[in-house]
C-alpha positions in Angstrom: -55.9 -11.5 -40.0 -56.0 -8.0 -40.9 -53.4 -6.5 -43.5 -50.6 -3.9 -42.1 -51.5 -0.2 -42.3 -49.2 1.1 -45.2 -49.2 4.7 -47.4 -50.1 5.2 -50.8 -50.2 8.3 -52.5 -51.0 9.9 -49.1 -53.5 7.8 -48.1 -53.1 5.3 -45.0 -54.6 1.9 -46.1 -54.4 -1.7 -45.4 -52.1 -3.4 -47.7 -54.1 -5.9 -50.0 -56.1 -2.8 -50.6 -52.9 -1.0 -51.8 -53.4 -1.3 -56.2 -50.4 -0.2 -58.3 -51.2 0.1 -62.3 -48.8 -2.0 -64.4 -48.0 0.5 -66.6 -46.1 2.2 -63.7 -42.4 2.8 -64.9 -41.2 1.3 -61.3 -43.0 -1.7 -62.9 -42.1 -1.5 -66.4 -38.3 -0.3 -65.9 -37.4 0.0 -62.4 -37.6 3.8 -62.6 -37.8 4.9 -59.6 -35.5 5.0 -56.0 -36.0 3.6 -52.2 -35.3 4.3 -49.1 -35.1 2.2 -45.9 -34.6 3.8 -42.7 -34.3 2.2 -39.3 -36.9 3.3 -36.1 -35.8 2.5 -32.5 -38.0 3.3 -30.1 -40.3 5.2 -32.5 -37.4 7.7 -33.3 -36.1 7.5 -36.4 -32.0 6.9 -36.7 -30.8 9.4 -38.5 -34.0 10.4 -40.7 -33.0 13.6 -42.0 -30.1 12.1 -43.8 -31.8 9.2 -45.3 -34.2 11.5 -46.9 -31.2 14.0 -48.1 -30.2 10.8 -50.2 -33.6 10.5 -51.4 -33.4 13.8 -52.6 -29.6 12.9 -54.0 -31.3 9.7 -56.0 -34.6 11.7 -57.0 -32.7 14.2 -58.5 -30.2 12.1 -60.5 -33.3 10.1 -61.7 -35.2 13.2 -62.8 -37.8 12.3 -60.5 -39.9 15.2 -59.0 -39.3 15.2 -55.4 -42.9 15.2 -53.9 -41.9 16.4 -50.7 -39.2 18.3 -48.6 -37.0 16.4 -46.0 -39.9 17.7 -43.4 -42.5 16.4 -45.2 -41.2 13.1 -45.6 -40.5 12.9 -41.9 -44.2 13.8 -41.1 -45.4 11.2 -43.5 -43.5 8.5 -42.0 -44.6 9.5 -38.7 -48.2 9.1 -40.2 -47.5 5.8 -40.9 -45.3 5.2 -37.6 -48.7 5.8 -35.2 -49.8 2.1 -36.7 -46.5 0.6 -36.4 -45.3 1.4 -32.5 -41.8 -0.1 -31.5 -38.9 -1.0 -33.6 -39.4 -0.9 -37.1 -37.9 -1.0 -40.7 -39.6 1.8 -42.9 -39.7 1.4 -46.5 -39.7 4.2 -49.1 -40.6 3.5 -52.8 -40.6 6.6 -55.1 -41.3 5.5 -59.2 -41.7 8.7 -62.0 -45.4 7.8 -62.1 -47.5 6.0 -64.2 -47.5 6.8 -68.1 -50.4 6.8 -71.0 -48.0 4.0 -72.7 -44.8 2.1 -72.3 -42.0 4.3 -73.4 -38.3 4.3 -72.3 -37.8 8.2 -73.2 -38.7 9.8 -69.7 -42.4 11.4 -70.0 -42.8 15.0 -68.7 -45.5 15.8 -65.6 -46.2 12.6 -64.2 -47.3 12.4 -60.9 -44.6 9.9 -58.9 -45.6 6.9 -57.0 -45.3 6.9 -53.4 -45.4 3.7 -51.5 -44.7 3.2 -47.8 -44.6 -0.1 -45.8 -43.5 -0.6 -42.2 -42.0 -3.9 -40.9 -40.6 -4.8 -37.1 -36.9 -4.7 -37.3 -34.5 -7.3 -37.7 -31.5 -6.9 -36.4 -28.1 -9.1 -36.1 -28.7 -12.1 -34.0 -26.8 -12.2 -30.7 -25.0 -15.6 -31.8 -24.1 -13.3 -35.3 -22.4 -10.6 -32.8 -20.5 -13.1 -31.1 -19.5 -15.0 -33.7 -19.4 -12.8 -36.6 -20.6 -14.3 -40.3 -19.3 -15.4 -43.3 -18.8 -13.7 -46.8 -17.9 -14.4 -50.3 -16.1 -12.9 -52.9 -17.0 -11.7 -56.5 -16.1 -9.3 -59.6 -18.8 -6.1 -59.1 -20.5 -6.5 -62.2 -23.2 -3.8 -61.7 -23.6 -0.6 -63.2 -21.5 2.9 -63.1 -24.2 4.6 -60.7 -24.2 2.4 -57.9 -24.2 5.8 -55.3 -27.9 6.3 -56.8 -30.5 3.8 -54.5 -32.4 2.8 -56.9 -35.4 0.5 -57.3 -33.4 -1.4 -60.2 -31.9 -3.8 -58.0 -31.1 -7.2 -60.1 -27.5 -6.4 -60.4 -27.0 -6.7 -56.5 -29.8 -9.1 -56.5 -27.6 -11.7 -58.2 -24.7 -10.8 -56.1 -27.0 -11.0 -53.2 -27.5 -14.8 -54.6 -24.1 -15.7 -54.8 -23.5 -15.6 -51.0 -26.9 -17.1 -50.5 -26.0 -20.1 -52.9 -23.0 -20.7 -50.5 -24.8 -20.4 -47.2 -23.5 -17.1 -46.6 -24.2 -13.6 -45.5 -23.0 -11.5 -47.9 -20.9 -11.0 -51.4 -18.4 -8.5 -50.6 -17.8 -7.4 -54.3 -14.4 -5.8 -56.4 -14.5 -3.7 -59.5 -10.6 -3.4 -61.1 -9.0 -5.0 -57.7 -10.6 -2.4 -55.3 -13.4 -3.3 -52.8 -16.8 -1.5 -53.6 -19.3 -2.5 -51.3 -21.0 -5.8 -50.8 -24.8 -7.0 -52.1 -26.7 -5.1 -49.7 -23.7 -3.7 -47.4 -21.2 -1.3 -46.8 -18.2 -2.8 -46.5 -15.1 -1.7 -43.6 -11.9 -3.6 -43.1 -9.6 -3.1 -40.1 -5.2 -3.1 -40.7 -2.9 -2.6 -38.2 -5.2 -0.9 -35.6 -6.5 1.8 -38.7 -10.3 1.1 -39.6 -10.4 1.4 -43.8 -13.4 2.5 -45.7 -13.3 2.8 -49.6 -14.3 5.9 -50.9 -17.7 7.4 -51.2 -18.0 7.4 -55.3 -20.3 6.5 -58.0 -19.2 2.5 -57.1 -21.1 2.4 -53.9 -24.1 3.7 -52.3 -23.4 6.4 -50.1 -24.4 4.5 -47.1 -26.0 6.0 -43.9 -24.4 3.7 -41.7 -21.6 4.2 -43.5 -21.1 8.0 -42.3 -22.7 7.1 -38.8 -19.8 5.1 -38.2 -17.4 7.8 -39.4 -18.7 9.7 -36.8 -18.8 7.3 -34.0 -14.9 6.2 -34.9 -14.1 10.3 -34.4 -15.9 10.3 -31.3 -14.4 6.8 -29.8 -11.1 8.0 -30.8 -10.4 5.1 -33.8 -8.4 5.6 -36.2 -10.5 5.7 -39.6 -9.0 6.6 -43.3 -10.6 6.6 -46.3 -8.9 5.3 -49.2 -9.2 3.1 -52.0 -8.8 -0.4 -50.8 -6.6 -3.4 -52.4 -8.8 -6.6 -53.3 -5.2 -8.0 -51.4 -5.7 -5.8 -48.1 -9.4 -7.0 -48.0 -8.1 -10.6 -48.1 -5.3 -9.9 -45.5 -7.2 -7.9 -43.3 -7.3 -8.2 -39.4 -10.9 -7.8 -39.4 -13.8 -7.2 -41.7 -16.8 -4.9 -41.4 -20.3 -5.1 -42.7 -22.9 -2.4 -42.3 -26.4 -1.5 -43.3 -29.8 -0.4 -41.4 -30.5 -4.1 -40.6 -26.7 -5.2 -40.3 -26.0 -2.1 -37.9 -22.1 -3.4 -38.3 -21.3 -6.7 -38.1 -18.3 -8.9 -38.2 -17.1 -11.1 -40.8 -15.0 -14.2 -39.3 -15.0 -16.1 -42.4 -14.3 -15.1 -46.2 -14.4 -17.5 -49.2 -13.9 -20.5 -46.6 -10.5 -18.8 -44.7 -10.5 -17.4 -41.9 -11.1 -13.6 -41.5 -7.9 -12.5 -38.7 -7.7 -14.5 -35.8 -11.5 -15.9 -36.9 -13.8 -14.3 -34.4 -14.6 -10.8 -33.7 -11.8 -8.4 -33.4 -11.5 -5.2 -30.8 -11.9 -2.8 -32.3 -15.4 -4.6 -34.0 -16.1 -5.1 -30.4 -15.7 -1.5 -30.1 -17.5 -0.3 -32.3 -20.4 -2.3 -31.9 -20.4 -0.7 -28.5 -20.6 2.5 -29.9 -23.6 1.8 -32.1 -25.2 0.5 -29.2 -25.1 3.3 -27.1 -26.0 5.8 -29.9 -29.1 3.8 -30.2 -29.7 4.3 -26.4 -29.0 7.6 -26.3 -31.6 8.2 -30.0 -34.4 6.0 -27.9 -34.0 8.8 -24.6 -33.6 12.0 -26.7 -37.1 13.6 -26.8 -39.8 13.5 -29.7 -39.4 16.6 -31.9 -41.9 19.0 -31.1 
């Protein structure tokens, strides 16, 4: 079977011939930030922005930026012409590899660029319908969550917890507020407002996250954001997931109790219409010249 087409370094190669040196600080320490960005129809949902917060996360890192936000998109588009379809692009920017391990930041490295393509997964039918279930836990992970980086084990074991309970997510709270979940933006719906926490250093500055912003503006819901209550998440009428692969996604079930009346609510049901047709209408819109 022959290996995926993926980019290194600027080159297009198979992936078993793709060789990263161990002494690469994205090995070593994590150093180093990701992006993941969602392709419909070869177009890519909102690409400009996802490459804005690359920018955002190379910058806090102290990571030279090796390209603009046009470059990027003309790399992935490189990439994109061995990978038609739907597809779930991966971004993986480290500082570069060093002559030595050495925590202090080294000056002039050349950073790492690797880029995979995958087909994209995308919530089940049965998972609209019937939404999923969550957990609950204290956000134990670091002050600089808005950065999306590559050191992932905090959200890794929160990832775990949920997946240790047969569950989607691990919708997380840091002082009695909701964050964010593992991997996940996190909405909740109270008398007929939609409620999103703010966009601080506690949670990644999600993609989705402003999409939906948008889309509530333009189908006329009612959206605030404002720090949330760990006790309004727990007595809300509905719960919200979102993410690239999630889209948005309800949550019927949290910590064993039912989330609202326990199925999907209306305004998740509209809402997910509204994602849907902005899909539609990114798959029509014309290829950039």
């Amino acid at each position: 079977m022959t290996a995926p087409i993926a980019y290194f370094n600027g080159e297009l190669l198979p992936l078993d011939q793709i060789h990263i040196s161990p002494l690469d600080r994205g090995f070593i320490f994590g150093d180093g930030a990701y992006e993941v960005v969602p392709v419909y129809g070869g177009k890519l949902l909102r690409g400009r922005e996802h490459f804005e917060r690359l920018a955002r996360s190379l910058t806090e890192l102290r990571i030279t930026n090796p390209h603009t936000v046009d470059g990027w998109i003309g790399e992935v588009e490189r990439l994109l012409a061995h990978h038609p379809g739907n597809q779930s692009v991966y971004i993986h920017v480290t500082r570069g590899v060093p002559p030595k391990r050495d925590h202090v930041m080294p000056a002039g490295l050349q950073p790492t660029v690797f880029m995979m393509a995958n087909p994209l997964s995308t919530p089940s039918k049965e998972a609209v319908e019937k939404g999923v279930a969550c957990v609950t836990a204290k956000d134990f992970r670091w002050e600089k969550c808005h950065i999306k980086s590559v050191s992932l084990l905090g959200n890794v074991l929160a990832r775990q917890i949920s997946a240790d309970a047969g569950a989607t997510e691990t919708i997380l709270f840091r002082d009695g507020h909701l964050t964010e979940a593992a991997a996940s933006n996190v909405f909740i719906v109270k008398a007929g407002v939609v409620l999103a926490a703010p966009q601080d250093n506690h949670i990644l500055l999600g993609i989705t996250y402003e999409l939906l912003q948008h889309l509530a503006r333009d189908g006329h819901l009612r959206f605030e954001v404002r720090p949330i209550l760990e006790a309004e998440v727990l007595g809300a009428d509905e719960i919200w997931l979102t993410s690239s692969s999630k889209e948005v996604l309800a949550v019927t079930t949290l910590d064993g109790k039912p989330v609202g009346a326990g199925v999907p609510g209306p305004l998740f049901q509209r809402m997910h219409t509204l994602f849907q047709d902005y899909k539609a209408r990114l798959e029509r819109a014309p290829a950039a010249a």
